[in-house]
N, CA, C and O atoms as a DFTB+ gen file, in Angstrom:
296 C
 N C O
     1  1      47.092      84.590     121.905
     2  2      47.315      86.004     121.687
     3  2      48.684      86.449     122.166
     4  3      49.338      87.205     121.448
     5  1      49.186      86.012     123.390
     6  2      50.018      86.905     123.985
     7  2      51.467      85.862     123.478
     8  3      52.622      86.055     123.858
     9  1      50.989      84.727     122.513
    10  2      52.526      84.105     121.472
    11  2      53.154      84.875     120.927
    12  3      54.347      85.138     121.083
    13  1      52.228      85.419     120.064
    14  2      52.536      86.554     118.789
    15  2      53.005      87.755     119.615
    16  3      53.645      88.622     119.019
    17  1      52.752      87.904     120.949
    18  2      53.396      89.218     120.935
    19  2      54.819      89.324     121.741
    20  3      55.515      90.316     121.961
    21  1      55.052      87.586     122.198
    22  2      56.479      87.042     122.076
    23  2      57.885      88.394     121.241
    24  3      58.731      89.183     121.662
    25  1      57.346      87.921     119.904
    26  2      58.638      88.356     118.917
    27  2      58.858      89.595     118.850
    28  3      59.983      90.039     118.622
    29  1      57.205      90.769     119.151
    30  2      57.743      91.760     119.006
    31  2      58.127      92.392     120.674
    32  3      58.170      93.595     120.934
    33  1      58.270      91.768     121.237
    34  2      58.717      92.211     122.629
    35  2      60.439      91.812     122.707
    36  3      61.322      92.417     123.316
    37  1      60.540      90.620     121.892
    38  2      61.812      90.614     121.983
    39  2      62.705      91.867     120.812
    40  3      63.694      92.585     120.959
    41  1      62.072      91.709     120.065
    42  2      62.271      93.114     118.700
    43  2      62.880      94.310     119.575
    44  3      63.958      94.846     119.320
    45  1      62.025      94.660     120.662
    46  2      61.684      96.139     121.327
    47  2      62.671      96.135     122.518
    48  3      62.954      97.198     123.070
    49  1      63.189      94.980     122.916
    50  2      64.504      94.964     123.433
    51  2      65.369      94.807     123.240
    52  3      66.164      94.962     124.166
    53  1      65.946      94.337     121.771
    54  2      66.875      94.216     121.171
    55  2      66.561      96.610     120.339
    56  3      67.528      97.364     120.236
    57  1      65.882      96.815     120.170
    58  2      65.639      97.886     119.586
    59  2      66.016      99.119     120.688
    60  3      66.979      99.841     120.430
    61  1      65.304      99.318     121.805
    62  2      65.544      99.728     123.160
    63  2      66.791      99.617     123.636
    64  3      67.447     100.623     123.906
    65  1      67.281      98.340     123.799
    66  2      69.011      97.796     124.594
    67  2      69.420      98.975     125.027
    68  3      69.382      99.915     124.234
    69  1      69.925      99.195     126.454
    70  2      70.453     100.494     126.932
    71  2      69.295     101.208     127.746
    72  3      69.271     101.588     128.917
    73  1      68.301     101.266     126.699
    74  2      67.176     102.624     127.655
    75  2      65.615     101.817     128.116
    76  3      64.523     102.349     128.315
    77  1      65.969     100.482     128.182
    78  2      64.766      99.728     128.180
    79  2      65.086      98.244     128.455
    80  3      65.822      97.508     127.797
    81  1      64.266      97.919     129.742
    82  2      64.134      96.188     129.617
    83  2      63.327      95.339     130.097
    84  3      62.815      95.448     131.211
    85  1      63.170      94.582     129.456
    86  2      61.765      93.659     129.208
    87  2      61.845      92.908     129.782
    88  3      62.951      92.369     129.823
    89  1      60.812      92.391     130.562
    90  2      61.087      91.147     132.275
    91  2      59.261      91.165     131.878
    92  3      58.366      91.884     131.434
    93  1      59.591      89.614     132.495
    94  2      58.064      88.688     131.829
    95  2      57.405      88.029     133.069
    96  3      57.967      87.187     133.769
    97  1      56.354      88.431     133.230
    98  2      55.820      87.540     135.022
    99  2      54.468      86.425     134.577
   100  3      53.455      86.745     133.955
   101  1      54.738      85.381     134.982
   102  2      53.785      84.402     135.187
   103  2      52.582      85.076     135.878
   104  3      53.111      85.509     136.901
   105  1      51.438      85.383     135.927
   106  2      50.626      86.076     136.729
   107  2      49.896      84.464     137.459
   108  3      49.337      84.482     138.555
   109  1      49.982      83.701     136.966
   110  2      49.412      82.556     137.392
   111  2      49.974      82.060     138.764
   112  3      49.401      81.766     139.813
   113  1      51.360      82.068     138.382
   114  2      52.370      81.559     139.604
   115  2      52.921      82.947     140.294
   116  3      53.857      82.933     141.094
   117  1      52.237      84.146     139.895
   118  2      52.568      85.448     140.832
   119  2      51.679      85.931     140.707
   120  3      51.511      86.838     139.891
   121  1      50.760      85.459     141.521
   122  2      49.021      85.949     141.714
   123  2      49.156      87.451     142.613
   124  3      48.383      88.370     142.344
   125  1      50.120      87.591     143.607
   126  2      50.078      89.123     144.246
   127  2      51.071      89.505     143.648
   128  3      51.858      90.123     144.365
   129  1      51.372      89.381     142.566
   130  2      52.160      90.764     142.035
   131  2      50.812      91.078     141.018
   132  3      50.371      92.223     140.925
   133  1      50.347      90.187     140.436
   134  2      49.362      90.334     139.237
   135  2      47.952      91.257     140.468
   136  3      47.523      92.305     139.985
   137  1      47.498      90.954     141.534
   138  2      46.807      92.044     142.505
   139  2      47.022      93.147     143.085
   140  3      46.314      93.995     143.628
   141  1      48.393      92.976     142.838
   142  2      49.272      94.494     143.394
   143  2      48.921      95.475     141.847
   144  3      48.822      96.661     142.161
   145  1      48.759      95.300     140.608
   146  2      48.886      96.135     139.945
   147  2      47.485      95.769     138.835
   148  3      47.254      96.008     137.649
   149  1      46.696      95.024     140.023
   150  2      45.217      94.839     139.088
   151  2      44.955      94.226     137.816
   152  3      43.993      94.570     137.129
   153  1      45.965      93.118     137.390
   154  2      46.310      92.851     136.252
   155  2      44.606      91.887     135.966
   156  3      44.103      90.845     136.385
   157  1      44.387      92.518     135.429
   158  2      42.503      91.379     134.791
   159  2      42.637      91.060     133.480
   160  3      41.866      90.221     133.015
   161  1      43.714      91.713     132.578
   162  2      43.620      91.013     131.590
   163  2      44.827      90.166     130.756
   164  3      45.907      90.461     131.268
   165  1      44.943      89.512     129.991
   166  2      46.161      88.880     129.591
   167  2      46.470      89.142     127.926
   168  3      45.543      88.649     127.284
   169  1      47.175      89.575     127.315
   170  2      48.600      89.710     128.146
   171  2      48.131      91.942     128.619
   172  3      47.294      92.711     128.146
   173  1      48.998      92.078     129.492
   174  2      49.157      92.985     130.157
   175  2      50.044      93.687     130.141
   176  3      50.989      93.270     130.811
   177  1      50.245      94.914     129.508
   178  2      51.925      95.246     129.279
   179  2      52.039      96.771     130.218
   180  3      51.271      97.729     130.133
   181  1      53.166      96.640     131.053
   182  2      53.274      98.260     132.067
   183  2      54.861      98.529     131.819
   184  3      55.906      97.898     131.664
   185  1      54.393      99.829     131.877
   186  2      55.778     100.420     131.307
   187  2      56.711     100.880     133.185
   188  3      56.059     100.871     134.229
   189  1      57.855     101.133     133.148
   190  2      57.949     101.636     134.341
   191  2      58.539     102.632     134.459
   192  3      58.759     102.962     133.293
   193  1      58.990     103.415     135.137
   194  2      60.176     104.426     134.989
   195  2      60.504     104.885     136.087
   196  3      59.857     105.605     136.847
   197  1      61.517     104.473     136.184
   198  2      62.383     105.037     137.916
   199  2      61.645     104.265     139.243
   200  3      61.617     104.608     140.424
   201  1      60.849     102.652     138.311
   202  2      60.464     102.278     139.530
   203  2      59.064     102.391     139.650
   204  3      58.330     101.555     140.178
   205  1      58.618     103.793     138.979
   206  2      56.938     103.976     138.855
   207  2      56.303     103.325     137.546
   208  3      56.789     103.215     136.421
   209  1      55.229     102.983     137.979
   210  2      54.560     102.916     136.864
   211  2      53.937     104.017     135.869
   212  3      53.192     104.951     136.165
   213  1      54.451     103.647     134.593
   214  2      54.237     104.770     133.591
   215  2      53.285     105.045     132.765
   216  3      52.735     106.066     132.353
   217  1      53.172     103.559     132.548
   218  2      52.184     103.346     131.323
   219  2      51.245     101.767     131.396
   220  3      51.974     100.776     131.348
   221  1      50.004     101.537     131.484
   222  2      49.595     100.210     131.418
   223  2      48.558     100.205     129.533
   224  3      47.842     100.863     128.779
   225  1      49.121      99.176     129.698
   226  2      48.437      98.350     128.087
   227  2      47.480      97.313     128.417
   228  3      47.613      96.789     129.523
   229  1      46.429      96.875     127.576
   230  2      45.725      95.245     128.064
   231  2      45.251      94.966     126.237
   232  3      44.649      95.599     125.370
   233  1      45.836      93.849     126.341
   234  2      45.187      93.982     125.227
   235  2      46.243      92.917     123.833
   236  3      47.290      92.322     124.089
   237  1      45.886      92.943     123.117
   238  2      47.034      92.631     121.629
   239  2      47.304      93.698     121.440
   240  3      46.662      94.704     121.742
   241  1      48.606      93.582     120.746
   242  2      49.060      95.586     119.847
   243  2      49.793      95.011     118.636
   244  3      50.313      93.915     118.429
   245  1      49.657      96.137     117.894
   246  2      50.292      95.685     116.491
   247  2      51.925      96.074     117.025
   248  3      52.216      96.342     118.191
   249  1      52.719      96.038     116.070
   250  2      53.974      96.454     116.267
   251  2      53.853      97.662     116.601
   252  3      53.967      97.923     117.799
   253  1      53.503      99.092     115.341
   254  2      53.579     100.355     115.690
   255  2      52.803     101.453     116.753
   256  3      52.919     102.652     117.006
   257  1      51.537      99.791     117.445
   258  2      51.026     100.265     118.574
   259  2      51.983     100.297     119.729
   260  3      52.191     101.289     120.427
   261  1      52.559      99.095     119.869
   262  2      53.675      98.600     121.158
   263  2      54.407      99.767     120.964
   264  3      54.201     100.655     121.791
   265  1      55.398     100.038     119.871
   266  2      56.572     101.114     119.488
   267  2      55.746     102.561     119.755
   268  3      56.424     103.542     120.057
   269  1      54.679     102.657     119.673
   270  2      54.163     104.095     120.041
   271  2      53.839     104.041     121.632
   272  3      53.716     105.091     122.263
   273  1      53.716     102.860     122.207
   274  2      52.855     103.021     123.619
   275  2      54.718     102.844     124.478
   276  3      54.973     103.461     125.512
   277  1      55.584     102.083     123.904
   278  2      56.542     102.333     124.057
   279  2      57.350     104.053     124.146
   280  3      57.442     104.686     125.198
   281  1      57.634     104.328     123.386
   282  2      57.876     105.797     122.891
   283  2      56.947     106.405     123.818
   284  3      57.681     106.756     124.741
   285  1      55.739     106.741     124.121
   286  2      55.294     107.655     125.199
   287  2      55.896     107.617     126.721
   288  3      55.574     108.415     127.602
   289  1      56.655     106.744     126.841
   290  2      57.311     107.007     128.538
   291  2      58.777     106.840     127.867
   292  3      59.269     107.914     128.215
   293  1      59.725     106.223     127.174
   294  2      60.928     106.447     127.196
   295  2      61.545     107.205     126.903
   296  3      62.761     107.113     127.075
């Protein structure tokens, strides 16, 4: 699941560049960062802003889901 959503994450930072950037965590090999923010499912997508957390995703998303769940915090 979380292959396919590879391309459009890279899409959304090449699309974003400037007001947005995309950083990828092993939750396996960063088990307390993945407990610090309750991560239970894979893949897991959190938005941030100024440091806070903005927005959490769990799940697959189509493109114009990501670009809309995107678009609500940037």
């Amino acid at each position: 699941r979380h292959v396919r959503l590879q391309p459009m994450l890279d899409e959304i930072a090449d699309d974003y560049a400037g007001r947005l950037k995309v950083c990828k965590i092993d939750v396996d090999a960063n088990r307390e960062v993945a407990a610090q923010y309750s991560v239970r499912g894979i893949p897991t997508l959190m938005l941030f802003r100024n440091g806070e957390l903005s927005g959490t995703q769990v799940g697959a998303l189509s493109k114009a889901q990501l670009t809309a769940f995107v678009d609500g915090v940037v």
